[in-house]
MIDRENVEX-365379 format. One record per residue (C-alpha): residue in one letter; x, y, z. Coordinates in steps of 0.001 Angstrom, whole numbers, plus 500000, padded with zeros to 6 digits. Example, Ala and Ser with C-alpha at 12.3 -4.5 7.8 and 13.67 -1.06 7.14 Angstrom:
2
  type      px      py      pz
     A  512300  495500  507800
     S  513670  498940  507140
END
This chain:
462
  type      px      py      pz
     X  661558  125330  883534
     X  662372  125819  887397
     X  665947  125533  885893
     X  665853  128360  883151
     X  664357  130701  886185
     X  666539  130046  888435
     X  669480  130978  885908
     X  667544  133841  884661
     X  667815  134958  888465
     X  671296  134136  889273
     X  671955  136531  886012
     X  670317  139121  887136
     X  670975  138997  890423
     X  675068  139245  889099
     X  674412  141856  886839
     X  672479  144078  889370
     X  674818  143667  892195
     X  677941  144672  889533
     X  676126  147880  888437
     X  676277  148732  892091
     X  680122  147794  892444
     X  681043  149629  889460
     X  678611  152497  889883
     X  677151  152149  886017
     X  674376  152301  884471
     X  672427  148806  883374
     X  668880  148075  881645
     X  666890  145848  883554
     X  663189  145398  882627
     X  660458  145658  885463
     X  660347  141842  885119
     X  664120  141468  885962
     X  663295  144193  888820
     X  660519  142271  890284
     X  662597  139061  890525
     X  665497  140892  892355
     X  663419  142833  894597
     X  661626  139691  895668
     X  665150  137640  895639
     X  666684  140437  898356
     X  662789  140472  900165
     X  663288  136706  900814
     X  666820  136828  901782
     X  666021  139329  904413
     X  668374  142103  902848
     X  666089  144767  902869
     X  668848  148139  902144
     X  669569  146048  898930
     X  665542  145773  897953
     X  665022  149175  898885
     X  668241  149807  897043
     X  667011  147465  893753
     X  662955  149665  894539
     X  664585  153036  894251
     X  666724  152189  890750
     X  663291  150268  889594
     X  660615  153329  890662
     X  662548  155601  888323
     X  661999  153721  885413
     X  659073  152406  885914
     X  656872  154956  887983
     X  653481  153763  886787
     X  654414  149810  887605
     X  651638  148438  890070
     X  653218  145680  890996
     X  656825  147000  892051
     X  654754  149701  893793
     X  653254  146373  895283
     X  656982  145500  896447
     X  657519  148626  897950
     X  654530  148377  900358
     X  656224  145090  901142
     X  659647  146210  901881
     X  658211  149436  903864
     X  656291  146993  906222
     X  659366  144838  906727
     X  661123  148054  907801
     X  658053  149345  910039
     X  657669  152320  908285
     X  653803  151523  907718
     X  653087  156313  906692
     X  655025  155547  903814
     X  653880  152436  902923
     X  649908  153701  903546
     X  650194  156487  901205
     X  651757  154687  898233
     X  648776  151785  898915
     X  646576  154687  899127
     X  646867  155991  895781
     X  647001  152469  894278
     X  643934  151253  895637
     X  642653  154953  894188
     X  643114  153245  890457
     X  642173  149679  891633
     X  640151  149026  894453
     X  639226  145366  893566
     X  643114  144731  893108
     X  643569  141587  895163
     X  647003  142460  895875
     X  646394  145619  896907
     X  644084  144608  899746
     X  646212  142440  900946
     X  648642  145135  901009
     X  646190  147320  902889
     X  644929  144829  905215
     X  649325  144553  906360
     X  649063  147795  907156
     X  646063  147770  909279
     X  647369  145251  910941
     X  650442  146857  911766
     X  648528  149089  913174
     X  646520  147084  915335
     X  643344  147281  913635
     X  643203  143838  913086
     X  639234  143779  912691
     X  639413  146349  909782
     X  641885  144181  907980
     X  640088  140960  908483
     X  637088  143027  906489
     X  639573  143886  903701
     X  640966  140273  902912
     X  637417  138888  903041
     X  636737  141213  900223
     X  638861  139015  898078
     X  637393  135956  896160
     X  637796  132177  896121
     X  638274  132376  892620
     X  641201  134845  893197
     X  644875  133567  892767
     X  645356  135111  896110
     X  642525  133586  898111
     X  644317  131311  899868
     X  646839  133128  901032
     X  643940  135747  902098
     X  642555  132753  904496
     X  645799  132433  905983
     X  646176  136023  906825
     X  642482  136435  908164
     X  643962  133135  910411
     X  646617  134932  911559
     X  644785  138162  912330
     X  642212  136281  914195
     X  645173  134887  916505
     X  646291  138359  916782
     X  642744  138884  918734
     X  643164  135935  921037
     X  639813  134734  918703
     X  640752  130853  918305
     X  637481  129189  917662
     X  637414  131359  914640
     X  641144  131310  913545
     X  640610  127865  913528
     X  637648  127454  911405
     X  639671  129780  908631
     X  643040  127588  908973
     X  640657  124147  908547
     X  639705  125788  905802
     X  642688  126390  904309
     X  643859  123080  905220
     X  641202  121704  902536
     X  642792  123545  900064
     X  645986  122148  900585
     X  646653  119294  902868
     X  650355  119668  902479
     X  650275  123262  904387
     X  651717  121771  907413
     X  652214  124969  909137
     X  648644  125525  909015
     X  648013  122388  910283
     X  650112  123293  913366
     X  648450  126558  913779
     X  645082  124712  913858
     X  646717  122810  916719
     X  648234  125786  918681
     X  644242  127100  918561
     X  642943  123662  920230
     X  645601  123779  922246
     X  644550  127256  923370
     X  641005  126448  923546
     X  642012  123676  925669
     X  640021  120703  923850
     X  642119  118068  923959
     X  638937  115668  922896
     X  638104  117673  919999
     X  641966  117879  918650
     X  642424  114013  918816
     X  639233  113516  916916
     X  640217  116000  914030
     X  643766  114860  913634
     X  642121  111339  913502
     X  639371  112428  910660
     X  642313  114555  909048
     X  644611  110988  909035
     X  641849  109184  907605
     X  642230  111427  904226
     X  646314  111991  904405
     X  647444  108695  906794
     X  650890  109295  905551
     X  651223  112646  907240
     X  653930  112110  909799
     X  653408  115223  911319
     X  649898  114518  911876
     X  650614  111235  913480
     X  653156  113039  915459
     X  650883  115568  917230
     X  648228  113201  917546
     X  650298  111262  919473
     X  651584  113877  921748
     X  647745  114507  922273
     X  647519  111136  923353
     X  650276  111620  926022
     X  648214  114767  927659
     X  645093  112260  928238
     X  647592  109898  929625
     X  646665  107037  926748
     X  650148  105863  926437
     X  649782  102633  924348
     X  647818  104825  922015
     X  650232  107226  921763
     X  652882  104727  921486
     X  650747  103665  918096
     X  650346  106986  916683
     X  654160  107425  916983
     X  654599  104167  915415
     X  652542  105151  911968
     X  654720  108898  911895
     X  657837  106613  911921
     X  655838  104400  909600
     X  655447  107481  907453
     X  658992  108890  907929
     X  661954  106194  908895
     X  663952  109041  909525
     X  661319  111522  911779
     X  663936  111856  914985
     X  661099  113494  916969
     X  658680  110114  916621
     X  661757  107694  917958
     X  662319  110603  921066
     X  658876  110444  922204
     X  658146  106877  922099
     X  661439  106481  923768
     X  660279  108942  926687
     X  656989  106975  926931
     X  658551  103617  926976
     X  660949  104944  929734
     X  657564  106793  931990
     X  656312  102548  931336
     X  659394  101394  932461
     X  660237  100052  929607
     X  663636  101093  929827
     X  665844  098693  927088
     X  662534  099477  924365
     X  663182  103268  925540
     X  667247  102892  924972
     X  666509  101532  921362
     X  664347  104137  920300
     X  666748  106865  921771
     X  669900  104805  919950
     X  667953  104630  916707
     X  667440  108672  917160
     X  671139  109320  917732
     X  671444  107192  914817
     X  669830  109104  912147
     X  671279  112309  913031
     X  673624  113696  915178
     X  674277  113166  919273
     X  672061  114961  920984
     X  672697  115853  924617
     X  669239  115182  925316
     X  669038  111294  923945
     X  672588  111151  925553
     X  671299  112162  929012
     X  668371  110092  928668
     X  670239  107095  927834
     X  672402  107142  931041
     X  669338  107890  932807
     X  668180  104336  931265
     X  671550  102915  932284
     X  670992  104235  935488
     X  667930  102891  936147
     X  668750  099269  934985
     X  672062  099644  937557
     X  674321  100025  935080
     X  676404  102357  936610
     X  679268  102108  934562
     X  677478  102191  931136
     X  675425  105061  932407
     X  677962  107056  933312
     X  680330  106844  929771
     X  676639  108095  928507
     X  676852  111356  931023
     X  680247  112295  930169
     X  679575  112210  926571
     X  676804  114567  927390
     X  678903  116758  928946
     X  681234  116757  926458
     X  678563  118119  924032
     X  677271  120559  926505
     X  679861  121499  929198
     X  676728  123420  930630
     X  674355  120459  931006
     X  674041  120388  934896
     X  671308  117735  935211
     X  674394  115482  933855
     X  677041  116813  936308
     X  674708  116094  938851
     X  674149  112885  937641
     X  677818  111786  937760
     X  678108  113138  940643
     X  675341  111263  942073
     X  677428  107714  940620
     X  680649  108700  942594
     X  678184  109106  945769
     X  677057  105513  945171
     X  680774  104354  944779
     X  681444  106167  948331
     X  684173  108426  946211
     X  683010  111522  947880
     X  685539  113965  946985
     X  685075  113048  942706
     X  681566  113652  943658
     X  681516  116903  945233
     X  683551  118623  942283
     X  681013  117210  939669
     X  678655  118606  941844
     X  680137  122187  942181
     X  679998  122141  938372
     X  676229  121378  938584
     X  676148  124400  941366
     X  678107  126589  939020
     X  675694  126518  936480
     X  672099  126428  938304
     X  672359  127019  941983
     X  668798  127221  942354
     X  668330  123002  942197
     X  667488  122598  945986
     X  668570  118604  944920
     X  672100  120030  944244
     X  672064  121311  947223
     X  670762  118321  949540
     X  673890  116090  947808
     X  675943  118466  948382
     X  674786  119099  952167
     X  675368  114952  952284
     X  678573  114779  950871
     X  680181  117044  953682
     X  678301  115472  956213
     X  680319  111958  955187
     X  683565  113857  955129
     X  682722  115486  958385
     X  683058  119052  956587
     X  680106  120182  959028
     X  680529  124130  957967
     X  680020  123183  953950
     X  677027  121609  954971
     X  675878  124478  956892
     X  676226  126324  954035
     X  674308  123684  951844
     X  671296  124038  954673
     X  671907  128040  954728
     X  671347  127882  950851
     X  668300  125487  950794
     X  666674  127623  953760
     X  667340  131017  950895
     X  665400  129829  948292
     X  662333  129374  949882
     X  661049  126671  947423
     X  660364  123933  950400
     X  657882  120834  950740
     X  657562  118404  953715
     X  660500  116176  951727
     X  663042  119013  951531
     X  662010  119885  955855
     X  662394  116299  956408
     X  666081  116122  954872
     X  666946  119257  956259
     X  666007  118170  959835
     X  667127  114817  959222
     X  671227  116840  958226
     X  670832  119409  961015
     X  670714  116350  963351
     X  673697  115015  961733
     X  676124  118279  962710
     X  676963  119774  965477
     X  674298  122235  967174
     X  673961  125284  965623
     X  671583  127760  966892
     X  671190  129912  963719
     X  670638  126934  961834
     X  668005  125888  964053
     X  665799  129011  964472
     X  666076  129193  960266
     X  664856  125776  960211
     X  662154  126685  962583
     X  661353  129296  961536
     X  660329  127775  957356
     X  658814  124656  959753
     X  656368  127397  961228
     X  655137  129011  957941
     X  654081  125958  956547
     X  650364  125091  955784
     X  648304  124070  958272
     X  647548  120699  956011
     X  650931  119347  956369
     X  650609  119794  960303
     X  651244  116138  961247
     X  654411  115460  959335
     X  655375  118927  960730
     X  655038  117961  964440
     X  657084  114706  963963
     X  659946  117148  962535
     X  659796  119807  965298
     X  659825  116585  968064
     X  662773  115581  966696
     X  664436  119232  966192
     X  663749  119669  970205
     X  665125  116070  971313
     X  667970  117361  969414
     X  668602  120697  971397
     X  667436  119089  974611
     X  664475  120847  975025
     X  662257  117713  975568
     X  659274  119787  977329
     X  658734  120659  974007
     X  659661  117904  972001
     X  657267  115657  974216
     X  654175  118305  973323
     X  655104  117980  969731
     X  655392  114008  969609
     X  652083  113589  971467
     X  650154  115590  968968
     X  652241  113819  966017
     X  651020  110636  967740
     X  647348  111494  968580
     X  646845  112861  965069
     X  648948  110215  963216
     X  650230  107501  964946
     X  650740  105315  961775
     X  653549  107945  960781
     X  655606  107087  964034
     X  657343  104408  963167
     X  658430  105818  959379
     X  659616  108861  961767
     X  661321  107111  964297
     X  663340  105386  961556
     X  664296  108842  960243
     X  665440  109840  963731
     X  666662  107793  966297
     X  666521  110813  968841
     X  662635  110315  969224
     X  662222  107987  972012
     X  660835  103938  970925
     X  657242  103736  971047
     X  657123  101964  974262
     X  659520  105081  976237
     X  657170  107750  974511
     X  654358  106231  975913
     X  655559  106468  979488
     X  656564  110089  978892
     X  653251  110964  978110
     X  651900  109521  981414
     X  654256  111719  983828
END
């Protein structure tokens, strides 16, 4: 039957489009017109519906339902006058016409009166043909208000109606998720699995919901039933892979990502993350054959250029490093990481004004933490004295919170025993010390220039 319509389209889909070709005339009953104004509607060709409308109105003026299509194909193009006053004078003739309120309810809700078309659609019936598709709208036009307890309720309950809907289902989802109930979306995913356990996709968000409470081995389960479910669901194998690698679990995490690559094509991402495995089990080697395959998917994936580059740092090659790195830099050079290698890397080839620059760069984007102080401090020691540098440095050391006061001290001590100014790197160390003295040693390993323990001491007795 599906068959005999679809030929039934395909010929009249041919014979419309050649009337237009040949500029003739054709019959085509309002049936035929229907099917090709819908066809073009779902195609997203609207100048050929409103084309196959215009032919179709003439011959059929008093036809409800391609006046129906019209209203359609006017909303799709915005024009929501037009489309108002042809629903107008249907809904004249047959107010209780289902269709027709849905139509109207569109066009409030183009024009943000999304309460007034909420009242419309609940006008229709559940023993209407349409009702469901009524629920779904008054779902949508909830979410249109921000109102997500409610637009939840109506998608559950069009998620009785049919189980299969799973966009609905994810739109009940996106409103927990909005609501912020975490609790409340694990235990209706788990009542909704115990009436459809072979929904993959349920399995699959349930498990993701498991991830946000941190309940990993649960998780790890729920993924397990969606692959259960689906041998071939690519998105269950990625996230147990990315749990099994946060468990350090890294050769169960390089299966699942293998299996993933194996049911579909490469992706960058399950490349990457493979290396990363690689990487992390120290083979360097391995890992790296997994980052230039990334890159040779995505030329622009800079987490991998940095990665190599990061290898060749390992290996002491410092030069094959620092042009992997400038492609990282050439495609995000707002990774304050990309720049700390790269500030490294010129310090070991004794380029001291690239590594200036690196600092310079760091210093510009503002995005610091005690780490990213404590590696610029520990860099700025490294090359030769700089003034500009140093008041920069300073000057970011100064404007940061009051909380992170200790670990700040230790850093300015050491910035002063660099210059020479030891009045105040002495006044610095001795508050580092008072405040914190089980830092000192971790500092002192940073920097040799603060004084041993033993030294200090007698400083702060002169």
């Amino acid at each position: 039957m599906e068959e005999e319509f679809g030929n039934f389209q395909n010929h009249s889909i041919s014979k419309f489009e050649s009337m237009l070709k040949t500029n003739s005339f054709l019959f085509f009953d309002s049936n035929e017109y229907e099917e090709i104004i819908v066809y073009y509607i779902e195609i997203g060709n609207i100048f050929l519906a409103k084309k196959a409308i215009s032919l179709a109105s003439k011959q059929y003026p008093d036809s409800t339902i391609l006046s129906l299509l019209h209203i359609e194909v006017l909303l799709l193009n915005n024009e929501v006058v037009k489309a108002e006053q042809i629903a107008l004078k249907i809904y004249e003739i047959d107010p209780l016409n289902p269709e027709i309120l849905i139509q109207k309810a569109k066009i409030y809700s183009k024009k943000k009166n999304h309460i007034k078309a909420i009242e419309l659609l609940e006008e229709i019936k559940e023993n209407s043909d349409l009702y469901y598709d009524a629920l779904s709208l008054i779902g949508k036009e909830y979410l249109f208000i921000d109102d997500f307890e409610n637009a939840k309720n109506i998608f559950m309950k069009c998620l009785k109606q049919d189980d299969f809907d799973y966009s609905v289902l994810n739109n009940i989802l996106y409103c927990f998720d909005s609501i912020g109930d975490s609790k409340s979306t694990i235990k209706y995913l788990n009542s909704f699995l115990e009436t459809n356990p072979y929904s993959e996709i349920a399995w699959h968000q349930l498990g993701k919901e498991y991830v946000k409470d941190k309940r990993y081995e649960e998780a790890l389960s729920a993924f397990d039933f969606a692959i259960i479910s689906d041998d071939s669901f690519v998105g269950a194998y990625i996230e147990m892979a990315k749990i099994l690698e946060k468990l350090n679990r890294i050769n169960e995490a390089i299966e699942k990502y293998e299996i993933s690559i194996g049911i579909n094509q490469p992706t960058t991402f399950a490349l990457y993350r493979i290396g990363r495995c690689h990487y992390k089990l120290g083979n360097n080697d391995l890992a790296l054959s997994y980052f230039i395959q990334t890159i040779e998917e995505d030329p622009i994936h800079d987490k991998a250029w940095m990665s190599i580059a990061i290898i060749y740092y390992n290996k002491n090659d410092f030069n094959e490093s620092k042009n992997n790195l400038l492609k990282a830099l050439e495609i995000d050079s707002d990774k304050i990481k990309y720049w700390e290698l790269y500030a490294k890397i010129n310090v070991k080839i004794d380029n001291f004004e690239e590594a200036e620059l690196a600092i310079k760069e760091i210093l510009s984007l503002g995005k610091l933490d005690v780490n990213t102080l404590t590696f610029l401090t520990q860099t700025l020691i490294k090359i030769p004295k700089n003034e500009s540098l140093i008041k920069g440095l300073l000057k970011s050391i100064n404007l940061f919170p009051k909380s992170a006061e200790n670990e700040i001290n230790y850093l300015l001590s050491a910035i002063y025993f660099k210059i020479l100014d030891n009045e105040n790197a002495i006044s610095h160390l001795k508050k580092a010390y008072f405040y914190n003295p089980a830092k000192y040693n971790y500092f002192k390993k940073l920097f040799p220039v603060i004084p041993k323990l033993h030294v200090f001491k007698n400083m702060l007795t002169i």
